[in-house]
C-alpha positions as protocol buffer text, in pm:
chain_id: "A"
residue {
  index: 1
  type: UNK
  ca { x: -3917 y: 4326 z: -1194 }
}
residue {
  index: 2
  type: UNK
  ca { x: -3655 y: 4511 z: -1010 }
}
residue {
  index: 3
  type: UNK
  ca { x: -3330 y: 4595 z: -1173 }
}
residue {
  index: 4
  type: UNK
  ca { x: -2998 y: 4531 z: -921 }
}
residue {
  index: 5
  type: UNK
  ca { x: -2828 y: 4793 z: -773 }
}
residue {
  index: 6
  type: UNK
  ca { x: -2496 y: 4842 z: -938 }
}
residue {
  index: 7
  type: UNK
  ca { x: -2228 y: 4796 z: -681 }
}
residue {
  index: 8
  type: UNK
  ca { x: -2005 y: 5146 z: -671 }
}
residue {
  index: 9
  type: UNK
  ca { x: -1667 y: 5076 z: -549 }
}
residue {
  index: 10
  type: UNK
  ca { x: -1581 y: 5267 z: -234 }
}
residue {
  index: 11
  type: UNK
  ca { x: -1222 y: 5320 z: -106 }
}
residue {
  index: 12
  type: UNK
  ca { x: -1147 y: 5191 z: 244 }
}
residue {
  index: 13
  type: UNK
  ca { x: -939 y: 5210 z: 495 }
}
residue {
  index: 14
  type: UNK
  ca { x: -879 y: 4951 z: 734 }
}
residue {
  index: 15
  type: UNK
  ca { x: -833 y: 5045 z: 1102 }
}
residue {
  index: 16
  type: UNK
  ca { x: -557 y: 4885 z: 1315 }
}
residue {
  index: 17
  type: UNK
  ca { x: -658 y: 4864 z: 1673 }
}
residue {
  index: 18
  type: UNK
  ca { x: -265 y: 5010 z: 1774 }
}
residue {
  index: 19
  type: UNK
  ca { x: -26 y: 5284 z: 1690 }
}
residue {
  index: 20
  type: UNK
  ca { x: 264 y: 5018 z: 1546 }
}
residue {
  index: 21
  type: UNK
  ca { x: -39 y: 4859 z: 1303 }
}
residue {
  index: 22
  type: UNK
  ca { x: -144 y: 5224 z: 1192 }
}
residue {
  index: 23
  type: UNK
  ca { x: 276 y: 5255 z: 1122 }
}
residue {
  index: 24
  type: UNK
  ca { x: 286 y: 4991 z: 897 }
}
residue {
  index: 25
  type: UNK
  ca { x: -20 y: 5074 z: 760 }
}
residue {
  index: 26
  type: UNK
  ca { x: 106 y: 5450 z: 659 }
}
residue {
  index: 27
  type: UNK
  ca { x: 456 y: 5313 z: 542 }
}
residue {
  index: 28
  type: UNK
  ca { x: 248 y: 5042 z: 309 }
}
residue {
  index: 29
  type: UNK
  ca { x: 63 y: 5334 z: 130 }
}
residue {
  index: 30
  type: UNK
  ca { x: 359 y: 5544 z: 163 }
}
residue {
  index: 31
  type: UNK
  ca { x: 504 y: 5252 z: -69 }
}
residue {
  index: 32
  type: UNK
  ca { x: 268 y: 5227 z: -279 }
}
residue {
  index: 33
  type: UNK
  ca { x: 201 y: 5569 z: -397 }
}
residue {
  index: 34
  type: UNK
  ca { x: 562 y: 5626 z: -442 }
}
residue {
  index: 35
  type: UNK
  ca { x: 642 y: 5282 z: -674 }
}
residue {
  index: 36
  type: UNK
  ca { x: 329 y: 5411 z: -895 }
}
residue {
  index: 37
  type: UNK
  ca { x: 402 y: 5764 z: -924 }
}
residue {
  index: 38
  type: UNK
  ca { x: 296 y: 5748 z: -1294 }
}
residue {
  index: 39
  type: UNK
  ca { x: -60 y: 5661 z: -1147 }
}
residue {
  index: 40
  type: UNK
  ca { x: -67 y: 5888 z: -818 }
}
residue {
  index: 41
  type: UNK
  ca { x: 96 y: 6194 z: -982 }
}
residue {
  index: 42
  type: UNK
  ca { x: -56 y: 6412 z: -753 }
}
residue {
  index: 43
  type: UNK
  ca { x: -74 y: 6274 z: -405 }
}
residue {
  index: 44
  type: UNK
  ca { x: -297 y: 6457 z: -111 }
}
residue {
  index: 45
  type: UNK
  ca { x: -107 y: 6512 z: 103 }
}
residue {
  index: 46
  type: UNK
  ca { x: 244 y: 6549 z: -110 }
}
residue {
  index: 47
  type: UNK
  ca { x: 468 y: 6302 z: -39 }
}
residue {
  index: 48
  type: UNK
  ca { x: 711 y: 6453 z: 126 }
}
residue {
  index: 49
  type: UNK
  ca { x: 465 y: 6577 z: 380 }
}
residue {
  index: 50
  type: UNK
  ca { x: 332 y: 6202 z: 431 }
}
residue {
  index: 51
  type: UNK
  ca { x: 685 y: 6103 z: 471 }
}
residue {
  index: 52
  type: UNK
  ca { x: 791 y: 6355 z: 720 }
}
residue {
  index: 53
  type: UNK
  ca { x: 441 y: 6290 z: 923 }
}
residue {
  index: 54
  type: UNK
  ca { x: 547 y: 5939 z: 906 }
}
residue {
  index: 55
  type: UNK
  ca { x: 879 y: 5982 z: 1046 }
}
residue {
  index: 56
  type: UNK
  ca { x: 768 y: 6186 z: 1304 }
}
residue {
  index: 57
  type: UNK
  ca { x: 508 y: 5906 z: 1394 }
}
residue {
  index: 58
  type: UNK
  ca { x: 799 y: 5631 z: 1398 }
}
residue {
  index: 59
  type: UNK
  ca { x: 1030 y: 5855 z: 1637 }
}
residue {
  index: 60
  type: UNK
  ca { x: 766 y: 5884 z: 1874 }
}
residue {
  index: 61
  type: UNK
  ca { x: 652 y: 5506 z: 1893 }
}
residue {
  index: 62
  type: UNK
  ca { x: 1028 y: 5418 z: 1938 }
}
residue {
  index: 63
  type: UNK
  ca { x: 1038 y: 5695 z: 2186 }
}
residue {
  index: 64
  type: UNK
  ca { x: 731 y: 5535 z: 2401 }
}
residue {
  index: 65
  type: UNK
  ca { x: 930 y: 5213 z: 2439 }
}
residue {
  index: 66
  type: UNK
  ca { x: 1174 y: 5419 z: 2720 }
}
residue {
  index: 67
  type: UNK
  ca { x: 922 y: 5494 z: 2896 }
}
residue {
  index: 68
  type: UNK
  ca { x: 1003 y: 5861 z: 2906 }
}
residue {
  index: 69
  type: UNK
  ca { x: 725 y: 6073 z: 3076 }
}
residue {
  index: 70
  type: UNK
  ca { x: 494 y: 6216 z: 2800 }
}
residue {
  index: 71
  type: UNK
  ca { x: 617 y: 5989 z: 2515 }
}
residue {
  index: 72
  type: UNK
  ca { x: 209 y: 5803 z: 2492 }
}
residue {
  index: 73
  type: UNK
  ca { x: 88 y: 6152 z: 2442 }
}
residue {
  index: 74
  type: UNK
  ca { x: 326 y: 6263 z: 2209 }
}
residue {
  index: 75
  type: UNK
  ca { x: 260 y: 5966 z: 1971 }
}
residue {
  index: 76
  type: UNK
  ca { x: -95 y: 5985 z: 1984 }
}
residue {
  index: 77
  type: UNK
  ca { x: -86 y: 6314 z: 1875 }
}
residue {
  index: 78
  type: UNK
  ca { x: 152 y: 6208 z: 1579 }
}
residue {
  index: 79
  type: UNK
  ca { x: -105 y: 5940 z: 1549 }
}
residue {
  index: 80
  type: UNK
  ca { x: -334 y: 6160 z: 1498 }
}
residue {
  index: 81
  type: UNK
  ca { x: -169 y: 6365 z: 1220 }
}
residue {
  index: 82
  type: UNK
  ca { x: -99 y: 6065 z: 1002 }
}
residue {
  index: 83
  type: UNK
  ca { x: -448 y: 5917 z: 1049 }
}
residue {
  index: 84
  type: UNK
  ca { x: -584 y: 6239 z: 892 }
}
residue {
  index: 85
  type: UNK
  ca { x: -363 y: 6219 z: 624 }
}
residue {
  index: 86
  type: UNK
  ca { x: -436 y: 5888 z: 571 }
}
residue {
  index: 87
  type: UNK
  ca { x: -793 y: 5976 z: 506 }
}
residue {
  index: 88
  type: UNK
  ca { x: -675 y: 6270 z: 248 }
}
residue {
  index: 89
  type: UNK
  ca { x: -478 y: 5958 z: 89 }
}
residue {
  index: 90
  type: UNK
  ca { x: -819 y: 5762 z: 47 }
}
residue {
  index: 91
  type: UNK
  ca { x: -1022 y: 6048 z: -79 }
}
residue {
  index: 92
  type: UNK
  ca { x: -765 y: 6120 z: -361 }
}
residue {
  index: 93
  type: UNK
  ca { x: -755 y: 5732 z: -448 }
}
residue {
  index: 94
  type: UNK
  ca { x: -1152 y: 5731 z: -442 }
}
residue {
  index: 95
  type: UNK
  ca { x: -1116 y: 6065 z: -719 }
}
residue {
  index: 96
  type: UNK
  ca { x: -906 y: 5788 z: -952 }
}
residue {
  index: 97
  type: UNK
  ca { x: -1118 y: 5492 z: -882 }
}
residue {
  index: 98
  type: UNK
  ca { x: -1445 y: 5709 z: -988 }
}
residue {
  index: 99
  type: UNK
  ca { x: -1301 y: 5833 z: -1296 }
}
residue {
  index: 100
  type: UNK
  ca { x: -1207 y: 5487 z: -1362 }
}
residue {
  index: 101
  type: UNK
  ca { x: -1443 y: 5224 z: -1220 }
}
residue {
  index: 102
  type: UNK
  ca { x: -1330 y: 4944 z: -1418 }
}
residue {
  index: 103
  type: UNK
  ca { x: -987 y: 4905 z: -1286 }
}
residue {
  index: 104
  type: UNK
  ca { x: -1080 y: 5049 z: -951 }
}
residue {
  index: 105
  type: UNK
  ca { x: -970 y: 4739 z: -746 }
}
residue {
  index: 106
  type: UNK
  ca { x: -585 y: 4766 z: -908 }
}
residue {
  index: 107
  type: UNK
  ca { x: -612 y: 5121 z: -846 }
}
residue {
  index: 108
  type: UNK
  ca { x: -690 y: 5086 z: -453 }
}
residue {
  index: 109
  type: UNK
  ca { x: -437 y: 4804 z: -450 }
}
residue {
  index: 110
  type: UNK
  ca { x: -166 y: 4981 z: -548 }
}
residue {
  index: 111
  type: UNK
  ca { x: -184 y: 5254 z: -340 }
}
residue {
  index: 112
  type: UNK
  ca { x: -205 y: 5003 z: -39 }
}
residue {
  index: 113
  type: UNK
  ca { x: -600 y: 5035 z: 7 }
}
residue {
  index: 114
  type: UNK
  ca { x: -858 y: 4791 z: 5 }
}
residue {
  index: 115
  type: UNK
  ca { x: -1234 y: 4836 z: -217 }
}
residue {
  index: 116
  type: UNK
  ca { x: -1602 y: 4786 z: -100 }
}
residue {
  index: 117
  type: UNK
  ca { x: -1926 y: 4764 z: -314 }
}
residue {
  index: 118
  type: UNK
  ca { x: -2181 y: 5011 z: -189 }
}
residue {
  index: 119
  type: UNK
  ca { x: -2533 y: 4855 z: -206 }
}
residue {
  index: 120
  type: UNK
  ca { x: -2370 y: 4489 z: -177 }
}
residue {
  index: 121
  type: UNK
  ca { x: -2536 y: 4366 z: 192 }
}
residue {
  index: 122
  type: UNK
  ca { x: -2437 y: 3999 z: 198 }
}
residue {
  index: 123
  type: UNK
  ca { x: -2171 y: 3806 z: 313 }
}
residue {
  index: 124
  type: UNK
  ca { x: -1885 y: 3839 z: 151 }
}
residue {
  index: 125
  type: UNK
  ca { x: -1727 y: 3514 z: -46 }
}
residue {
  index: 126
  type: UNK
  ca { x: -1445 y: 3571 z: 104 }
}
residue {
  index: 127
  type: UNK
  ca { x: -1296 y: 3766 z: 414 }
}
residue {
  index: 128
  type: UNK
  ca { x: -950 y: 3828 z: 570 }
}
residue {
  index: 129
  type: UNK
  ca { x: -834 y: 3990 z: 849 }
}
residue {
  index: 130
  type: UNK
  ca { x: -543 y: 4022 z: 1031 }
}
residue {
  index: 131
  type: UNK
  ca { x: -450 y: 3729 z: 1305 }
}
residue {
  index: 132
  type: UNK
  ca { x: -498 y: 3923 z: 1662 }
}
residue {
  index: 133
  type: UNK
  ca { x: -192 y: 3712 z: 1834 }
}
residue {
  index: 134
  type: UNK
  ca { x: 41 y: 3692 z: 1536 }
}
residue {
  index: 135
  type: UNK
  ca { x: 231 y: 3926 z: 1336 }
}
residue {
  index: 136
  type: UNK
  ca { x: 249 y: 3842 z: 929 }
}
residue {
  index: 137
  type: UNK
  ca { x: -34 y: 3603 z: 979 }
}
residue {
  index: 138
  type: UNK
  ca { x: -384 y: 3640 z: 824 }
}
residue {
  index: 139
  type: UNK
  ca { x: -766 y: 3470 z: 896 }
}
residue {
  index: 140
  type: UNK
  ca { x: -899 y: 3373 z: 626 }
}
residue {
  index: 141
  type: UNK
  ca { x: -1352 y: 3252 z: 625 }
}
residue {
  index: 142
  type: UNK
  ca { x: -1547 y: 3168 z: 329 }
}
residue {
  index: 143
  type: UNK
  ca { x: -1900 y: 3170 z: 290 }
}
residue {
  index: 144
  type: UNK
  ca { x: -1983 y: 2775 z: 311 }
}
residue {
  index: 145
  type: UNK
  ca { x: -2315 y: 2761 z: 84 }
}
residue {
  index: 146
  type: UNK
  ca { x: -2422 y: 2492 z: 284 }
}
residue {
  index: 147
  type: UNK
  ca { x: -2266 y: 2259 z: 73 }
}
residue {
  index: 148
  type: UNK
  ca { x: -2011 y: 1975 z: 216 }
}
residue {
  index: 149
  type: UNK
  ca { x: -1675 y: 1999 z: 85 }
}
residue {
  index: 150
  type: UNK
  ca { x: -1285 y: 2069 z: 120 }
}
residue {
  index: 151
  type: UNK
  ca { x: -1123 y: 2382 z: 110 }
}
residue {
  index: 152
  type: UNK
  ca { x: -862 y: 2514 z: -139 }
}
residue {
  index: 153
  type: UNK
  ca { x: -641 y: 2868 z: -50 }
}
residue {
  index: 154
  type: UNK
  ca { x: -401 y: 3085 z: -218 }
}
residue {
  index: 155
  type: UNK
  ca { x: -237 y: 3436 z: -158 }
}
residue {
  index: 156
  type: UNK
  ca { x: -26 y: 3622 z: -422 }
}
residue {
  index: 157
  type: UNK
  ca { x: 238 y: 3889 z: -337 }
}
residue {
  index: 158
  type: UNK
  ca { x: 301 y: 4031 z: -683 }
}
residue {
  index: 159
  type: UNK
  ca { x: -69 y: 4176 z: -742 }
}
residue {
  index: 160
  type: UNK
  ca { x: -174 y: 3800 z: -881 }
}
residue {
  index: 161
  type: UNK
  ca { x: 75 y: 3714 z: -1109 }
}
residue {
  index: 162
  type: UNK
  ca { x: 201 y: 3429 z: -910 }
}
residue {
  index: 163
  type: UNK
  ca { x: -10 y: 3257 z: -644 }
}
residue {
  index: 164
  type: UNK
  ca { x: 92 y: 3023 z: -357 }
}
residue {
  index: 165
  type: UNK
  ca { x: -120 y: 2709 z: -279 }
}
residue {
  index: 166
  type: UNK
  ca { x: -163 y: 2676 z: 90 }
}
residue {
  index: 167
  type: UNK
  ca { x: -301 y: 2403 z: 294 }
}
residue {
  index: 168
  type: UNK
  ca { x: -603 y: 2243 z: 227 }
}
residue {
  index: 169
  type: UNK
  ca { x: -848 y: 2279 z: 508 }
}
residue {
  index: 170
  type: UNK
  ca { x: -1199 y: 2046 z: 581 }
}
residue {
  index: 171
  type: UNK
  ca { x: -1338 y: 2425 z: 774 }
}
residue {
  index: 172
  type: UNK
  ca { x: -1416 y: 2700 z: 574 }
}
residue {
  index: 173
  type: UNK
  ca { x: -1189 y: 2915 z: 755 }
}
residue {
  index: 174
  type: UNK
  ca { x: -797 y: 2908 z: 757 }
}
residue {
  index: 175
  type: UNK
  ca { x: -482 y: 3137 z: 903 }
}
residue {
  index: 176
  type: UNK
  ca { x: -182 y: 3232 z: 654 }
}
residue {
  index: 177
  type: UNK
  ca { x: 151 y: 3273 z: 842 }
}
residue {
  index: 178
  type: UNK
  ca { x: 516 y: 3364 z: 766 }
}
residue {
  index: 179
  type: UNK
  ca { x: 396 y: 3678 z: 517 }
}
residue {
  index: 180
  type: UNK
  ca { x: 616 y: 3979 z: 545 }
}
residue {
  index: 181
  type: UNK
  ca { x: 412 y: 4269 z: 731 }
}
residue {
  index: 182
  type: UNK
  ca { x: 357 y: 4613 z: 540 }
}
residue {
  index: 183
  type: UNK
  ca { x: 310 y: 4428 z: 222 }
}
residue {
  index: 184
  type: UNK
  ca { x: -14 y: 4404 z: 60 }
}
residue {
  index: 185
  type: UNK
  ca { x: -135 y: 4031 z: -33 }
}
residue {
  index: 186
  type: UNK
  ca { x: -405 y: 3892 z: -233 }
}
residue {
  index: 187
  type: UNK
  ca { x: -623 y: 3600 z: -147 }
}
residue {
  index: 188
  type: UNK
  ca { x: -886 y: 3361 z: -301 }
}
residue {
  index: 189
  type: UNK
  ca { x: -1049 y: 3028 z: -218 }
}
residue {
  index: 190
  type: UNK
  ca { x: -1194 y: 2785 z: -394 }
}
residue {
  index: 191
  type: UNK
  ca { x: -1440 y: 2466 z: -220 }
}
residue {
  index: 192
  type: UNK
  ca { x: -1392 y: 2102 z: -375 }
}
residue {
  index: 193
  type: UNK
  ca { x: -1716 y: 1884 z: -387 }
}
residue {
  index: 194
  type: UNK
  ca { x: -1792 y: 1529 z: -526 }
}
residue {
  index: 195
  type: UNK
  ca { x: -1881 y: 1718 z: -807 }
}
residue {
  index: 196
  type: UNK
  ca { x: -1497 y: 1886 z: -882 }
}
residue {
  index: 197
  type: UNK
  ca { x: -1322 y: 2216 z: -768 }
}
residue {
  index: 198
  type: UNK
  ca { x: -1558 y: 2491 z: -824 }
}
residue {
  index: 199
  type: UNK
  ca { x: -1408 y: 2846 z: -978 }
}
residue {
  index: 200
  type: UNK
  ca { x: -1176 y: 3065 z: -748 }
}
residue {
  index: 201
  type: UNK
  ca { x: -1328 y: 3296 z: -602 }
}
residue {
  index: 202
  type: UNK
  ca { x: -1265 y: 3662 z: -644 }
}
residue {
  index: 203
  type: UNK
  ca { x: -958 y: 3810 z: -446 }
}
residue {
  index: 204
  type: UNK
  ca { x: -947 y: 3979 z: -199 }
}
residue {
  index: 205
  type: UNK
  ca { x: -660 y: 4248 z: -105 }
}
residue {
  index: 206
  type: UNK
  ca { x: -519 y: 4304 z: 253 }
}
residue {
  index: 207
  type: UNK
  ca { x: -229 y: 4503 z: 454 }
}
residue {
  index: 208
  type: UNK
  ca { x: -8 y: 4258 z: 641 }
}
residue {
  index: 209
  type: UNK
  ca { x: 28 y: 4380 z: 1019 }
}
């Protein structure tokens, strides 16, 4: 008999196809390892260095929008900078979710990153990603089961204390508008058959762009 593989969570971080997404993105973790400084005492990189290679980042998106000559490069470079330290951000968070595995998932959360189970190949229960056309709006696809039935989601902005009941869909698959970008939401789904409402499913965390 073969035993399962336990899942290890792994610290990601998800990649924003522009510079303004990667913006909010920093400004999101900025957030939260700031608000939790009793859990991220010591940040890599400190954060007054994020904060400064933030700034710098913002002036130079703003500063591509006048079309001065140069400005692209200048942000990308900036870019570049903040996506590195980004990565130092996820490495440190990965150091606190190892030590402590079982509340890993807060952990990630509240410094604005998302978790993945190593070993874990099939399709997630639930997926979200961000709406390619809309700001503050979010895709949402559950697995179906092959199983006919109706389609129950929810997203929480206070770490799932409170959840909001969206609209029920007949499609496993919905989009979330009118959340605030740079904020990190949760989201779960649950199907209804003839049978009842099955259980919700477990959340999952994303950055608003």
């Amino acid at each position: 008999m073969t035993t399962p593989v336990n899942p290890h969570p792994k610290v990601v971080l998800r990649s924003p196809h522009t510079a303004l997404a990667w913006l909010v993105l920093a400004k999101a973790v900025y957030d939260g390892l700031s608000n939790n400084k009793g859990l991220f005492v010591t940040p890599n990189p400190p954060l007054p260095q994020l904060s400064a290679d933030i700034d710098a980042l913002d002036t130079a998106e703003t500063a591509t929008h006048t079309r001065v000559k140069g400005a692209a490069a200048t942000r990308d470079a900036k870019l570049v900078i903040v996506k590195a330290d980004l990565a130092k951000v996820c490495v440190y968070v990965q150091v606190l979710c190892d030590a402590d595995p079982a509340n890993a998932a807060t952990i990630a959360q509240s410094a604005g990153l998302s978790l993945r189970k190593v070993g874990v190949h099939s399709k997630a229960e639930l997926s979200a990603k961000p709406n390619k056309t809309t700001s503050g709006s979010v895709d949402l696809v559950a697995k179906l089961g092959g199983v006919k039935a109706s389609h129950e989601w929810e997203y929480s902005t206070d770490g799932g204390k409170v959840w909001t009941t969206t609209t029920s869909t007949l499609r496993a698959k919905t989009t979330i508008t009118g959340l605030t970008p740079a904020t990190t939401v949760l989201f779960r789904h649950r199907a209804i058959t003839k049978t009842g409402p099955d259980a919700w499913s477990q959340s999952v965390s994303m950055i608003v762009v």
